[in-house]
C-alpha positions in Angstrom: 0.0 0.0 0.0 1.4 3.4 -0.6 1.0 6.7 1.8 -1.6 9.1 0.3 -0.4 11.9 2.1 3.2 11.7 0.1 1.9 10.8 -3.5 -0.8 14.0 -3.4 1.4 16.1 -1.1 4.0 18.5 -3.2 7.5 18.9 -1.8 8.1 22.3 -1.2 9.6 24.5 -4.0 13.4 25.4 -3.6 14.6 28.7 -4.0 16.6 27.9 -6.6 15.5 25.5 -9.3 16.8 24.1 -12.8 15.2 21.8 -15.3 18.1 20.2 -16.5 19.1 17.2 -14.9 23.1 18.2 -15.3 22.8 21.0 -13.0 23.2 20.4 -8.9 19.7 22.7 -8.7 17.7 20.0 -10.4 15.2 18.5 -7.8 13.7 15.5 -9.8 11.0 14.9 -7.5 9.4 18.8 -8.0 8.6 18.4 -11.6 6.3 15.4 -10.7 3.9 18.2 -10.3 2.7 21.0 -12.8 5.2 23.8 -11.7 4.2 27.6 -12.6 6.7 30.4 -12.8 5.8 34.1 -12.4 8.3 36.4 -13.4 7.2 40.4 -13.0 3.6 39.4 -12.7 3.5 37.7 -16.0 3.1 33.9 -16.0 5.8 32.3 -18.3 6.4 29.0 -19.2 9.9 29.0 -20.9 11.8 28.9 -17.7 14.5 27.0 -17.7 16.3 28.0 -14.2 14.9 30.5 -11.5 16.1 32.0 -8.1 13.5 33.5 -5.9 16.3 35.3 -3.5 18.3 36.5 -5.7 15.3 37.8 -8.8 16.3 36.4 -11.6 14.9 34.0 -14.3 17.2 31.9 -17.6 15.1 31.7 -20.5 16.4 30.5 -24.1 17.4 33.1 -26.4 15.2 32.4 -29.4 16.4 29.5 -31.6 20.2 29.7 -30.7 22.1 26.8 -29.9 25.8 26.3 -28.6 28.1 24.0 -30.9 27.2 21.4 -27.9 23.6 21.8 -29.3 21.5 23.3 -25.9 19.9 26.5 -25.7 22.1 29.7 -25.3 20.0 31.4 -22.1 19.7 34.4 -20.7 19.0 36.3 -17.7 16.3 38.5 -16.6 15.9 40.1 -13.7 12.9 41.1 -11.5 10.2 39.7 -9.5 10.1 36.1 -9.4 7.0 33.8 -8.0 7.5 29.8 -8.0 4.3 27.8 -7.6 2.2 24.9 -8.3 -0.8 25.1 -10.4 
């Protein structure tokens, strides 16, 4: 039998957070759960690393890839909200 309090129950969010699975911010069990970013009061959902502390958000810059074929990011600064939807 399994706990129902732990498979309905999110873990809470970290302050800092990254979807790739390379990076030591990655926190696999988080992104069992729909995730929702809001960065200066605008939902987005091309996040690809936040920090709530420090306010800033990496998003991919268009279609540019590095010569190792990911994303080139950048990163904007502002209000950040992390939360689950």
């Amino acid at each position: 039998m399994t706990d129902a309090t732990t498979s309905t129950t999110p873990p809470p969010l970290p302050d800092h957070l990254s979807v790739d699975p390379r990076s030591p911010h990655h926190v696999a069990e988080v992104f069992k759960h729909d995730i929702g970013i809001r960065f200066n009061g605008k939902d987005r959902s091309d996040v690809e690393e936040y920090c709530v502390s420090e306010g800033w958000v990496k998003v991919p810059a268009g279609k540019t890839v590095d010569r190792k074929g990911q994303p080139l990011m950048i990163k904007l600064k502002g209000k950040v909200e992390a939360f689950y939807k």
